[in-house]
N, CA, C and O atoms as a Tripos MOL2 file, in Angstrom:
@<TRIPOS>MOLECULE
protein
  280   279    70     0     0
PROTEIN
NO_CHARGES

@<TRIPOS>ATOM
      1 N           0.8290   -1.1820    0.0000 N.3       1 UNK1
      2 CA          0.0000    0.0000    0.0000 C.3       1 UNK1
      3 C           0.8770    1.2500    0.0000 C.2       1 UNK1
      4 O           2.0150    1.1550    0.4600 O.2       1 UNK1
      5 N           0.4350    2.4160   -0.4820 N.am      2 UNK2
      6 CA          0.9680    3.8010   -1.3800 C.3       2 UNK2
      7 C           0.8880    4.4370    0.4720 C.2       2 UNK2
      8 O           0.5010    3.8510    1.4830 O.2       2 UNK2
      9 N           1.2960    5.4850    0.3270 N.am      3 UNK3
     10 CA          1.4260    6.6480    1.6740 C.3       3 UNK3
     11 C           0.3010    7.1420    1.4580 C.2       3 UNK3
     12 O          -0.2310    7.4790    0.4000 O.2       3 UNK3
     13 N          -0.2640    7.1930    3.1350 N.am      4 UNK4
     14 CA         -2.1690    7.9120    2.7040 C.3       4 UNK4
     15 C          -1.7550    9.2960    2.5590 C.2       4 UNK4
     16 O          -0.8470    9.9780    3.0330 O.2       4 UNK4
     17 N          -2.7190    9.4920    1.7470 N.am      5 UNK5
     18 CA         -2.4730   10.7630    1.0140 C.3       5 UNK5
     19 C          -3.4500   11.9210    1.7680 C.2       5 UNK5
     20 O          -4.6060   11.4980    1.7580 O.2       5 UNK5
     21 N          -3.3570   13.3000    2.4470 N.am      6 UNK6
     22 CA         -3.8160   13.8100    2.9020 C.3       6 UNK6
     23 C          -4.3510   14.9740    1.9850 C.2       6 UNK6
     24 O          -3.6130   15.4900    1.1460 O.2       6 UNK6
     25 N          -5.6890   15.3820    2.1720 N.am      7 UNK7
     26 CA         -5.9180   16.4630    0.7750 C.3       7 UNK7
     27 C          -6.6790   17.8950    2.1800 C.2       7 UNK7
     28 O          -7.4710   17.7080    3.1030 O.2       7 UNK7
     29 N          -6.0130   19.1240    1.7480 N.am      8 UNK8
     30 CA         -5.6070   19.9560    2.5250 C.3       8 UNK8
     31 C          -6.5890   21.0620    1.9000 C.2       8 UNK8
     32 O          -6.0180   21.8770    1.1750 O.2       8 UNK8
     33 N          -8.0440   21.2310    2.0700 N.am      9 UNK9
     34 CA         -8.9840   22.0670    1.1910 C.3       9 UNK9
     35 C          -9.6280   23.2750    2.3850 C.2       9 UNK9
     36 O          -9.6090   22.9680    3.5770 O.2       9 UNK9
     37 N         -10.0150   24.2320    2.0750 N.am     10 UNK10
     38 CA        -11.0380   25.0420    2.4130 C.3      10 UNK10
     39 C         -12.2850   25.5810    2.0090 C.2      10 UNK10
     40 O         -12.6430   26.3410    1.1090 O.2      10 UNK10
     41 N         -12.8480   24.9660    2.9400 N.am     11 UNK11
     42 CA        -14.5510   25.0870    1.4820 C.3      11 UNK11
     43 C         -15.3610   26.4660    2.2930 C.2      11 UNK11
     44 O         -15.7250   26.4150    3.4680 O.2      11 UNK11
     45 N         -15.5130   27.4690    1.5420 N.am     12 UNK12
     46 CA        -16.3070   28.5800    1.7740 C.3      12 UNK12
     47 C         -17.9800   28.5670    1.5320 C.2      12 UNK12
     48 O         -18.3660   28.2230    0.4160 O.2      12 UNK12
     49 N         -18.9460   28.9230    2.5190 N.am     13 UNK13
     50 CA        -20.0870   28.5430    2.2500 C.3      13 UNK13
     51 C         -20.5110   29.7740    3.0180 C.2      13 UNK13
     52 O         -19.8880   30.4810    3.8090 O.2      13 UNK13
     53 N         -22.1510   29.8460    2.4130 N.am     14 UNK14
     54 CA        -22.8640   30.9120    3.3240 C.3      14 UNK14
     55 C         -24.3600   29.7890    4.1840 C.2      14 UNK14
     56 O         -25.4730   30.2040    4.5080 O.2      14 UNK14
     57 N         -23.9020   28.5910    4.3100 N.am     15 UNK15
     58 CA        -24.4360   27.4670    4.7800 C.3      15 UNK15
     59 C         -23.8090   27.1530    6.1840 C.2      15 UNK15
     60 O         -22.6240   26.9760    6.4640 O.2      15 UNK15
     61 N         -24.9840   27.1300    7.0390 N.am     16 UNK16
     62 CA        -24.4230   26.9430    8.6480 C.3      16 UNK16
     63 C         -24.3880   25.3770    8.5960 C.2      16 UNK16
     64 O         -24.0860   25.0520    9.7440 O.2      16 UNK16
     65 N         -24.4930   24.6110    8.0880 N.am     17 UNK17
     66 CA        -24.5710   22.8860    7.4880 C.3      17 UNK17
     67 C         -23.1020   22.9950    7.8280 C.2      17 UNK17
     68 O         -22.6290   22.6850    8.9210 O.2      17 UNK17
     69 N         -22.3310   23.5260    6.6600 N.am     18 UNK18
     70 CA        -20.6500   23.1020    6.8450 C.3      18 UNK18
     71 C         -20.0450   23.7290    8.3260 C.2      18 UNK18
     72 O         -19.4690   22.9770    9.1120 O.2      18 UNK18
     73 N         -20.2100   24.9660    8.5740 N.am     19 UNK19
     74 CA        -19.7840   24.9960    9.7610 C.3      19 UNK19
     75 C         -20.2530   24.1940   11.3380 C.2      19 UNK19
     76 O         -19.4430   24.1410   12.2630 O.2      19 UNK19
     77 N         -21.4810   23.6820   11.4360 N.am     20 UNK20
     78 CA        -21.6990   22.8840   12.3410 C.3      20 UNK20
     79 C         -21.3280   21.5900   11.8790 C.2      20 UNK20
     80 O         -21.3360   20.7340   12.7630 O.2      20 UNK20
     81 N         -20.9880   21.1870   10.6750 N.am     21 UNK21
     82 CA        -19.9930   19.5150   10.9190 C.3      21 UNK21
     83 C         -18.5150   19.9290   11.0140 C.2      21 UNK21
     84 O         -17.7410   19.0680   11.4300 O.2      21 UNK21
     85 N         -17.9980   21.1940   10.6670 N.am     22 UNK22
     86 CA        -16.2910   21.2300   11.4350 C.3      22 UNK22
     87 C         -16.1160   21.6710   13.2080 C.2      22 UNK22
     88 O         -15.0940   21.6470   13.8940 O.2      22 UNK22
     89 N         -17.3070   22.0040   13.5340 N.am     23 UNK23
     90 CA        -17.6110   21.9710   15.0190 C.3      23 UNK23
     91 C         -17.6380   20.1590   15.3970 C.2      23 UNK23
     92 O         -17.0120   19.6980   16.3520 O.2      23 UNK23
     93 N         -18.3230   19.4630   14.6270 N.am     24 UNK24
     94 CA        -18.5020   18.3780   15.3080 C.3      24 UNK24
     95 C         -17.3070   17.1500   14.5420 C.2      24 UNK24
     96 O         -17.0060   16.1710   15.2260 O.2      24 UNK24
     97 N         -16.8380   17.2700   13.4510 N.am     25 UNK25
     98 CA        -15.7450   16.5440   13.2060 C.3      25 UNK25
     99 C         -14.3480   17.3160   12.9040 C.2      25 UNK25
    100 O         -13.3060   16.6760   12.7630 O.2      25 UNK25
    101 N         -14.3860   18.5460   12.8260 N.am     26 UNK26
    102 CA        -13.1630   19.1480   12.9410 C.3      26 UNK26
    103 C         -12.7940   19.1020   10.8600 C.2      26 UNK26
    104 O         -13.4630   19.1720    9.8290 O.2      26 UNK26
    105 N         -11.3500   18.9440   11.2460 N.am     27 UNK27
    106 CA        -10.8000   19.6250    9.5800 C.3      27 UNK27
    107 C         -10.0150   18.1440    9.3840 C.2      27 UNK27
    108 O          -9.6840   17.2510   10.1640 O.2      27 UNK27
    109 N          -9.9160   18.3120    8.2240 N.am     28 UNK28
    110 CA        -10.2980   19.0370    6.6880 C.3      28 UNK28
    111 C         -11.9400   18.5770    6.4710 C.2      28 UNK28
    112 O         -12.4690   17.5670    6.9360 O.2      28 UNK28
    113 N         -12.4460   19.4130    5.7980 N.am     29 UNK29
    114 CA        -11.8210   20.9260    5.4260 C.3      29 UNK29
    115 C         -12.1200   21.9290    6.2140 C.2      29 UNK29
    116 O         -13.1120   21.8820    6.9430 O.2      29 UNK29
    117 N         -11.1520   23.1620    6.1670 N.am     30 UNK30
    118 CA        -11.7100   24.0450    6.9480 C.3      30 UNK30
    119 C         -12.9680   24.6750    6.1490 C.2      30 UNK30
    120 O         -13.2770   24.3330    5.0070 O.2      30 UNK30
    121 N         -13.5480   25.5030    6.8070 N.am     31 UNK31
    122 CA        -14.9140   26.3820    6.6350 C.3      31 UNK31
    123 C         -14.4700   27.5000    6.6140 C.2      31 UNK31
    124 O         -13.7820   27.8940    7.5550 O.2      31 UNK31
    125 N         -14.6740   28.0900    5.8200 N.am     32 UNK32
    126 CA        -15.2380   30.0350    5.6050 C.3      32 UNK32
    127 C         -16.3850   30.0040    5.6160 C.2      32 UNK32
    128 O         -16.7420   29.6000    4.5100 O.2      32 UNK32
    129 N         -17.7630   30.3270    6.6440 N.am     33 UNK33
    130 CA        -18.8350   30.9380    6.9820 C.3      33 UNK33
    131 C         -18.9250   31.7510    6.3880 C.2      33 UNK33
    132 O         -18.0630   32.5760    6.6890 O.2      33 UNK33
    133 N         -19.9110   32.2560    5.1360 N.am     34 UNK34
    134 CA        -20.0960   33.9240    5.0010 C.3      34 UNK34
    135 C         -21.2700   33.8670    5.6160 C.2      34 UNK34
    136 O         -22.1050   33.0300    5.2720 O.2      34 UNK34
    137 N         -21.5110   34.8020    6.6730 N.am     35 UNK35
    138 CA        -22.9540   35.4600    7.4470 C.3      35 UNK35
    139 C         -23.1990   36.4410    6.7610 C.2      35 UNK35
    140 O         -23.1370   37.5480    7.2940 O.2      35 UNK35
    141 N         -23.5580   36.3130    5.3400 N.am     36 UNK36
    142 CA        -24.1640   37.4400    4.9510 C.3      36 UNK36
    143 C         -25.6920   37.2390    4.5610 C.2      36 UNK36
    144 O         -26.1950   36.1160    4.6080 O.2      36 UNK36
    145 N         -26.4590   38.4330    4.1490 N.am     37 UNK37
    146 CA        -28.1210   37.8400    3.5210 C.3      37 UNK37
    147 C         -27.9280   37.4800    1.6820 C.2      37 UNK37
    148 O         -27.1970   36.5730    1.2840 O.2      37 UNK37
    149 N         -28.4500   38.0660    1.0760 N.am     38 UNK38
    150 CA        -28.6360   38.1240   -0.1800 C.3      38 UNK38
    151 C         -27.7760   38.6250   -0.8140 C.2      38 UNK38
    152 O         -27.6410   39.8260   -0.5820 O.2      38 UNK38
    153 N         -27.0370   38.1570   -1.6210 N.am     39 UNK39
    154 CA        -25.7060   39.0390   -2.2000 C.3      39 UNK39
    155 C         -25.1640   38.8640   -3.7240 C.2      39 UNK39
    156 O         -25.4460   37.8230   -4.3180 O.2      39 UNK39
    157 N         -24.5030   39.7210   -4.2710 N.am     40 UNK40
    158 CA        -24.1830   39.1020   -5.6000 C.3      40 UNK40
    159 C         -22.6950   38.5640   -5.6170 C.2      40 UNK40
    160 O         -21.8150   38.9850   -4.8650 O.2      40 UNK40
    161 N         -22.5180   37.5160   -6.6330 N.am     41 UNK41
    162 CA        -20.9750   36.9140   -6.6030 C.3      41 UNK41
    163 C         -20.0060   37.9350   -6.7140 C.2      41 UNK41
    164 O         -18.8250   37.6480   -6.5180 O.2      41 UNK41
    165 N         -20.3930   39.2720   -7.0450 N.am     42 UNK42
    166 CA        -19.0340   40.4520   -7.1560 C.3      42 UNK42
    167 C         -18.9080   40.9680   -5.6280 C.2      42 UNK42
    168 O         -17.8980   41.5060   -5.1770 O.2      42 UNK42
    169 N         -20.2550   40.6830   -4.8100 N.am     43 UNK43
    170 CA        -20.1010   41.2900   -3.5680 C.3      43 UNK43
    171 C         -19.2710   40.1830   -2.5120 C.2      43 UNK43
    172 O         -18.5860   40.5850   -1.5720 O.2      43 UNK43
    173 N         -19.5190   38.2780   -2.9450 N.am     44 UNK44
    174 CA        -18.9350   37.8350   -2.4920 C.3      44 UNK44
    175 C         -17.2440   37.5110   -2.5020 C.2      44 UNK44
    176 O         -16.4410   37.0640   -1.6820 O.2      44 UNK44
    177 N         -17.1770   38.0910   -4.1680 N.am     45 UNK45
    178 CA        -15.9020   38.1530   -4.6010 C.3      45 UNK45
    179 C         -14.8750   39.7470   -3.5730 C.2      45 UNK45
    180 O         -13.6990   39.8090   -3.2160 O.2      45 UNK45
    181 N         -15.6750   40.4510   -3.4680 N.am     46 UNK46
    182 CA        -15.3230   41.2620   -2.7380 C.3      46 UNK46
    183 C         -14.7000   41.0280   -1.0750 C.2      46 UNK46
    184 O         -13.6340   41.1740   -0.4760 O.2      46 UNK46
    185 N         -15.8810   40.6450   -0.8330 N.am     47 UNK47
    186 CA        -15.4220   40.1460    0.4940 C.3      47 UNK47
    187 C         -14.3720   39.0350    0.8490 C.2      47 UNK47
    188 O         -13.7270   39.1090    1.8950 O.2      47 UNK47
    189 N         -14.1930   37.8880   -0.1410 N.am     48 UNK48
    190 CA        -13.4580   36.9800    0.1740 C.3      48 UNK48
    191 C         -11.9960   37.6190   -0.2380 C.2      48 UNK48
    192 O         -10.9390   37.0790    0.0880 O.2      48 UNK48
    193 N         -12.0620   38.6320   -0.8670 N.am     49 UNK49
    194 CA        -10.4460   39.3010   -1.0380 C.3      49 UNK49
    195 C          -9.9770   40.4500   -0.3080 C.2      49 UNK49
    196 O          -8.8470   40.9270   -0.4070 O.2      49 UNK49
    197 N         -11.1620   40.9850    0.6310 N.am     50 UNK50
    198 CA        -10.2060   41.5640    1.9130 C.3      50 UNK50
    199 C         -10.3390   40.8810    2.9660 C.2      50 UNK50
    200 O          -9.9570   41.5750    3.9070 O.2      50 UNK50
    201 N         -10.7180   39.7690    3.3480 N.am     51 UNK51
    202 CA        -10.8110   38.6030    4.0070 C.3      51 UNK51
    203 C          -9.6630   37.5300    3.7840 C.2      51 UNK51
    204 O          -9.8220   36.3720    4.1690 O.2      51 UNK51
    205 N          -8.5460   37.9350    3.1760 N.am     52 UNK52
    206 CA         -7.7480   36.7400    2.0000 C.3      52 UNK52
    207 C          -6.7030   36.5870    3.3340 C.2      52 UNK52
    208 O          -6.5230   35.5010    3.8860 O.2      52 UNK52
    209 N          -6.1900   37.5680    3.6660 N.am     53 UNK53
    210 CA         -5.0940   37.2590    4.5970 C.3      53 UNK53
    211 C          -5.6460   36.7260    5.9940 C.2      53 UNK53
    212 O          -4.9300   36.1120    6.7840 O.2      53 UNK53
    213 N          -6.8920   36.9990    6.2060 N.am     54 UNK54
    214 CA         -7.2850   35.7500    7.6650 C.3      54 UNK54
    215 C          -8.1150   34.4990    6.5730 C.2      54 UNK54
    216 O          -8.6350   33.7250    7.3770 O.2      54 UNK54
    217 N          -8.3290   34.1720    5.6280 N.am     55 UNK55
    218 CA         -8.1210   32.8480    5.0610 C.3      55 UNK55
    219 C          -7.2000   32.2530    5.1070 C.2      55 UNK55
    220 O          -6.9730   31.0530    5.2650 O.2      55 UNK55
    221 N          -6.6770   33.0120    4.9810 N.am     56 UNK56
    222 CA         -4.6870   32.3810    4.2910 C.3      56 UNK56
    223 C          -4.3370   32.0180    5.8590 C.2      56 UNK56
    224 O          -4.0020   30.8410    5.9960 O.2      56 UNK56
    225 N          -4.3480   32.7230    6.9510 N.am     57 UNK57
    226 CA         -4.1710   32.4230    8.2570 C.3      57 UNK57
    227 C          -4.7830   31.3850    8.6830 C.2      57 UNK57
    228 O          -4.0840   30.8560    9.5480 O.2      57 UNK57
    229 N          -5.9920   30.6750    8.4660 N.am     58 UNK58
    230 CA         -7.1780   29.6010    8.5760 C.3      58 UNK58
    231 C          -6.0410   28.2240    8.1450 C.2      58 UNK58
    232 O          -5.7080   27.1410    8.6270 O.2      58 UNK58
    233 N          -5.7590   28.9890    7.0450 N.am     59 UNK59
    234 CA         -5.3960   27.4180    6.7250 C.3      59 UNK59
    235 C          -4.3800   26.8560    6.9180 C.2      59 UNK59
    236 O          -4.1420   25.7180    6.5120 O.2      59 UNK59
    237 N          -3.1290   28.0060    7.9820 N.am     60 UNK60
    238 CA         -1.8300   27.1900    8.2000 C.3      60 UNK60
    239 C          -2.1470   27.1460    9.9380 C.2      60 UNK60
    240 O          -1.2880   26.6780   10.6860 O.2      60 UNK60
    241 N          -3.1410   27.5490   10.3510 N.am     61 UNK61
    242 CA         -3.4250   27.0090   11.5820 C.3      61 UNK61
    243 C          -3.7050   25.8950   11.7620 C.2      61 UNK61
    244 O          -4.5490   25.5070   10.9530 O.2      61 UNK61
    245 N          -3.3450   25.0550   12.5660 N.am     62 UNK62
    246 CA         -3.3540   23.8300   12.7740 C.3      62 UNK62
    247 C          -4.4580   23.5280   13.7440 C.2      62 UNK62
    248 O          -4.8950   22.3980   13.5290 O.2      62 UNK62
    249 N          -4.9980   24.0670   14.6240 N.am     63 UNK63
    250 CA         -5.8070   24.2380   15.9890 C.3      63 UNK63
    251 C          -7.4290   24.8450   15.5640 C.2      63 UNK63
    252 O          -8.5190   24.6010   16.0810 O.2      63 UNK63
    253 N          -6.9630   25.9470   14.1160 N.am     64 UNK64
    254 CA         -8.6370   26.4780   13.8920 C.3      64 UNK64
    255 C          -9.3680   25.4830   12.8840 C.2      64 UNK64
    256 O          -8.6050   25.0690   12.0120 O.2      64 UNK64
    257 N         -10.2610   25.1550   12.8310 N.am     65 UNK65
    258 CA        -11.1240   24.8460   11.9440 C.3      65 UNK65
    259 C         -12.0490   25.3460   10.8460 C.2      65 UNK65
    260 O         -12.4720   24.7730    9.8430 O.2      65 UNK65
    261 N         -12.2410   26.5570   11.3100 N.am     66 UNK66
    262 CA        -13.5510   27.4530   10.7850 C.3      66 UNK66
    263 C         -13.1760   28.9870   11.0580 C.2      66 UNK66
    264 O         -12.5200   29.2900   12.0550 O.2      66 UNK66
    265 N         -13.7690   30.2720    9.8160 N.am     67 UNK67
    266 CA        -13.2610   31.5340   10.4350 C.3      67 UNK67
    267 C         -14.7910   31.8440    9.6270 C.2      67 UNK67
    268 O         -15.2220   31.2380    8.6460 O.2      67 UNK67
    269 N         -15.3880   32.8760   10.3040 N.am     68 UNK68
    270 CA        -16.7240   33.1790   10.5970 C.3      68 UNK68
    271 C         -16.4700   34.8000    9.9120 C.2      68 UNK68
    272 O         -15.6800   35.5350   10.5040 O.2      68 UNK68
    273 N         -17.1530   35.2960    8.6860 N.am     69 UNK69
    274 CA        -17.3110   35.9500    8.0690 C.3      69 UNK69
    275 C         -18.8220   36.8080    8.1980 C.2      69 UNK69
    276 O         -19.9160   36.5050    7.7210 O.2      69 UNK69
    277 N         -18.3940   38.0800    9.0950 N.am     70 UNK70
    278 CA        -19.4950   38.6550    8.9390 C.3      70 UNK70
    279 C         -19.9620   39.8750    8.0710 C.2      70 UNK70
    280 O         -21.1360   40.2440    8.1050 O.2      70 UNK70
@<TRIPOS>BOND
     1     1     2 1
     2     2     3 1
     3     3     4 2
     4     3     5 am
     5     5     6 1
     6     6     7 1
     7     7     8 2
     8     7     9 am
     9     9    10 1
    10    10    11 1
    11    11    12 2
    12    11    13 am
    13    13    14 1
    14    14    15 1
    15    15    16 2
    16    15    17 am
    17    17    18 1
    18    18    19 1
    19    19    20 2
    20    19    21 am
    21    21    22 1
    22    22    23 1
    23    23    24 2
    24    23    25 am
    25    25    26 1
    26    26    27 1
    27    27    28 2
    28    27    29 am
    29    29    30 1
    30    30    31 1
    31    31    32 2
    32    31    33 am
    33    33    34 1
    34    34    35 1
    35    35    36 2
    36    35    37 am
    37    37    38 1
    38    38    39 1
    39    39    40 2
    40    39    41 am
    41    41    42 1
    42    42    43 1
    43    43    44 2
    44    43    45 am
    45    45    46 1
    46    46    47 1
    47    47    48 2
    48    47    49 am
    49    49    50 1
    50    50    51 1
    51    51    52 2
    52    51    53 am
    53    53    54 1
    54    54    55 1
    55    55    56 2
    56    55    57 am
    57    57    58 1
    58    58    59 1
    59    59    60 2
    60    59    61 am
    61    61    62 1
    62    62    63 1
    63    63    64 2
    64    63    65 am
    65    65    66 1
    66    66    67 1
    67    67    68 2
    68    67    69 am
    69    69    70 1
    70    70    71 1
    71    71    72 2
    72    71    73 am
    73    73    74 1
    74    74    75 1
    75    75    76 2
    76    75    77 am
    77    77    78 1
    78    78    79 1
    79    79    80 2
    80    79    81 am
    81    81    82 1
    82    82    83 1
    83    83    84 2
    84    83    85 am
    85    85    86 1
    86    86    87 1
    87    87    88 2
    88    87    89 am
    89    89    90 1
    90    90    91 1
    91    91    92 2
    92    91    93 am
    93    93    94 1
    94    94    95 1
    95    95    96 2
    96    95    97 am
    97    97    98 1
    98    98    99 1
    99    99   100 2
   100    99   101 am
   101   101   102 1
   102   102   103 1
   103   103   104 2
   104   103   105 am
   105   105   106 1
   106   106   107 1
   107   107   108 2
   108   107   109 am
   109   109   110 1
   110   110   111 1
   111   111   112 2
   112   111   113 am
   113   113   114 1
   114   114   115 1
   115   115   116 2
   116   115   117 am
   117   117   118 1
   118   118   119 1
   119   119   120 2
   120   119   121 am
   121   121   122 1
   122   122   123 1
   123   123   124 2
   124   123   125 am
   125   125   126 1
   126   126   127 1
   127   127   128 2
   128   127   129 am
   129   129   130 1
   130   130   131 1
   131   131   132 2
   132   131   133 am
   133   133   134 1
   134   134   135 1
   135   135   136 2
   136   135   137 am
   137   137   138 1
   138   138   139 1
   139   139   140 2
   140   139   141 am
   141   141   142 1
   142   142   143 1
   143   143   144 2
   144   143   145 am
   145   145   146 1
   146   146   147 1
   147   147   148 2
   148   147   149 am
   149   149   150 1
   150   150   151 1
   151   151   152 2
   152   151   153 am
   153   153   154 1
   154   154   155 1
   155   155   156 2
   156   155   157 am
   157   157   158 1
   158   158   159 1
   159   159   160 2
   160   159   161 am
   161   161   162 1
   162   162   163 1
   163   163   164 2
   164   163   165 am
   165   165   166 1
   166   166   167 1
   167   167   168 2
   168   167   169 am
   169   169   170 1
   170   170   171 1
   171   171   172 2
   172   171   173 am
   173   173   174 1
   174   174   175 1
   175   175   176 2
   176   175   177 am
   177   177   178 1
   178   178   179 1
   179   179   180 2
   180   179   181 am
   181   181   182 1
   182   182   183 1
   183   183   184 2
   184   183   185 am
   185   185   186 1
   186   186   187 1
   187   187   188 2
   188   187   189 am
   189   189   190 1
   190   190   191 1
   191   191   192 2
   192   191   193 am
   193   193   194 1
   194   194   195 1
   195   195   196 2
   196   195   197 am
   197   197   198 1
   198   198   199 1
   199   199   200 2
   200   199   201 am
   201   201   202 1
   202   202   203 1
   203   203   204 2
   204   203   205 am
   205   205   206 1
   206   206   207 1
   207   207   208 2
   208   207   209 am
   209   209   210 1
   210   210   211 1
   211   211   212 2
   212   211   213 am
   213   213   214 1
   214   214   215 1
   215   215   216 2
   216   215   217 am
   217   217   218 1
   218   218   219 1
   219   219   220 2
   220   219   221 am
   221   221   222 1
   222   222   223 1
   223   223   224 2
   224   223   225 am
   225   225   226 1
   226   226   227 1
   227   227   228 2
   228   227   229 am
   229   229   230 1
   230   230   231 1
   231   231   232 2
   232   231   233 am
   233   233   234 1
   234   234   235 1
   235   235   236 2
   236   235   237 am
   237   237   238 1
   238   238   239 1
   239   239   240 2
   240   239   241 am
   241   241   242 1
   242   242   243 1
   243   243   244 2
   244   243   245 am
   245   245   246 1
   246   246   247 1
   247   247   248 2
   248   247   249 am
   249   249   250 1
   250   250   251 1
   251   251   252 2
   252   251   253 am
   253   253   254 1
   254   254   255 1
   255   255   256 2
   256   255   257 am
   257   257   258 1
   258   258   259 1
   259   259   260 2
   260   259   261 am
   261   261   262 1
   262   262   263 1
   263   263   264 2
   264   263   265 am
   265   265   266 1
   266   266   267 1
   267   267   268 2
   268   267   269 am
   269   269   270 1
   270   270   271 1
   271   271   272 2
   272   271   273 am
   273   273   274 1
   274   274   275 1
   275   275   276 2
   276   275   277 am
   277   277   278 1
   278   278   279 1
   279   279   280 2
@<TRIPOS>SUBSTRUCTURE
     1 UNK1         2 RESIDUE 1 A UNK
     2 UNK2         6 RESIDUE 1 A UNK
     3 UNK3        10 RESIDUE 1 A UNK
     4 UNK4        14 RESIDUE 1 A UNK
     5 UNK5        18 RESIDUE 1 A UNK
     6 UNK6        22 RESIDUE 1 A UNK
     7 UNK7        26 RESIDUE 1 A UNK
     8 UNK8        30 RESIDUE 1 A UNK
     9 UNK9        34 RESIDUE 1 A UNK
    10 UNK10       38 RESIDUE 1 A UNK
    11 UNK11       42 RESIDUE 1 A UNK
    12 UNK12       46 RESIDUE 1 A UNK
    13 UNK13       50 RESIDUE 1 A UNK
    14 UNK14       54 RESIDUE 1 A UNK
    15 UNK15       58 RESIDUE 1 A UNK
    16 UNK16       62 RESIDUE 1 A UNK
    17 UNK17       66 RESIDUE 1 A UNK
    18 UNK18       70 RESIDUE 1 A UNK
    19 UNK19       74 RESIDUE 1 A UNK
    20 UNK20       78 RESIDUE 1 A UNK
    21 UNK21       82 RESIDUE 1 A UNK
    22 UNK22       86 RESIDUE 1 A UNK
    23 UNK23       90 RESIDUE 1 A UNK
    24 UNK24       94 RESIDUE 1 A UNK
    25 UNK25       98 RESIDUE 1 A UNK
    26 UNK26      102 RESIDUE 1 A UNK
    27 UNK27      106 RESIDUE 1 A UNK
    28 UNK28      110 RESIDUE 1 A UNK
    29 UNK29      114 RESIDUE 1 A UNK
    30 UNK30      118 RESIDUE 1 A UNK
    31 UNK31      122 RESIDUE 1 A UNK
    32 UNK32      126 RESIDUE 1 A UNK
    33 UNK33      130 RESIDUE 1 A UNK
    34 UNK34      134 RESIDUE 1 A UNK
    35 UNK35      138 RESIDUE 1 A UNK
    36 UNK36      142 RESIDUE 1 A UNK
    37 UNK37      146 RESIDUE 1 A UNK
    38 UNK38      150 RESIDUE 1 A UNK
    39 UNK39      154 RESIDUE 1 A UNK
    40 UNK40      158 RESIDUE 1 A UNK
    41 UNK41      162 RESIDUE 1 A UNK
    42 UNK42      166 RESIDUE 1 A UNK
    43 UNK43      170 RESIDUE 1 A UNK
    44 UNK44      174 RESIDUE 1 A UNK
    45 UNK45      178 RESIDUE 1 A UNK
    46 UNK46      182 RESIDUE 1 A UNK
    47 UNK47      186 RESIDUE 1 A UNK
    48 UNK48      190 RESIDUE 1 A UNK
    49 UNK49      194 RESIDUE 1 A UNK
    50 UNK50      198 RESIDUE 1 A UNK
    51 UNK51      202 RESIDUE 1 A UNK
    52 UNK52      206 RESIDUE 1 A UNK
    53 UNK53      210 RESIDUE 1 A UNK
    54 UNK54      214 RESIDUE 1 A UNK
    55 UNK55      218 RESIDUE 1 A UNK
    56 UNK56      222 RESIDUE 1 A UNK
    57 UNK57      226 RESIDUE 1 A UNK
    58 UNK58      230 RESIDUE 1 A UNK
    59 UNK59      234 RESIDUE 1 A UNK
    60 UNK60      238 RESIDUE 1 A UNK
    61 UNK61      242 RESIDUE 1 A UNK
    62 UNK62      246 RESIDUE 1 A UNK
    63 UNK63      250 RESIDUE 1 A UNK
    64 UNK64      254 RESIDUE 1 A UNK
    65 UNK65      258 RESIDUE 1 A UNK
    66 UNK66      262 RESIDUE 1 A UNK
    67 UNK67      266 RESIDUE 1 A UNK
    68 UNK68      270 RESIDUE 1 A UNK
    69 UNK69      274 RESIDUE 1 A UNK
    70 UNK70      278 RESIDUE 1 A UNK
């Protein structure tokens, strides 16, 4: 048998579904929460790029699971 292979993802959602299963099984993958209401993909594109450097922080933490976007 090959070396288990570990796959290292962050899945962004505006779905409280993914963040209450990395509460209850942890990572991978981590979660980006967006808490926002109704929005367009330029507004989400917006947000996830001044948000980029605490993503980027999410994912070499070893201890966080989830970073909550309000």
């Amino acid at each position: 048998m090959g070396r288990r292979q570990e796959t290292h993802f962050t899945l962004v959602s505006k779905d409280s579904d993914f963040h209450e299963l990395s509460l209850l099984y942890g990572s991978p993958p981590k979660v980006v929460w967006i808490r926002r209401g109704n929005c367009t993909t330029k507004q989400i594109e917006f947000i996830l790029r001044n948000k980029l450097e605490d993503i980027r922080a999410l994912a070499v933490n070893s201890e966080s699971t989830y970073l909550v976007i309000l």
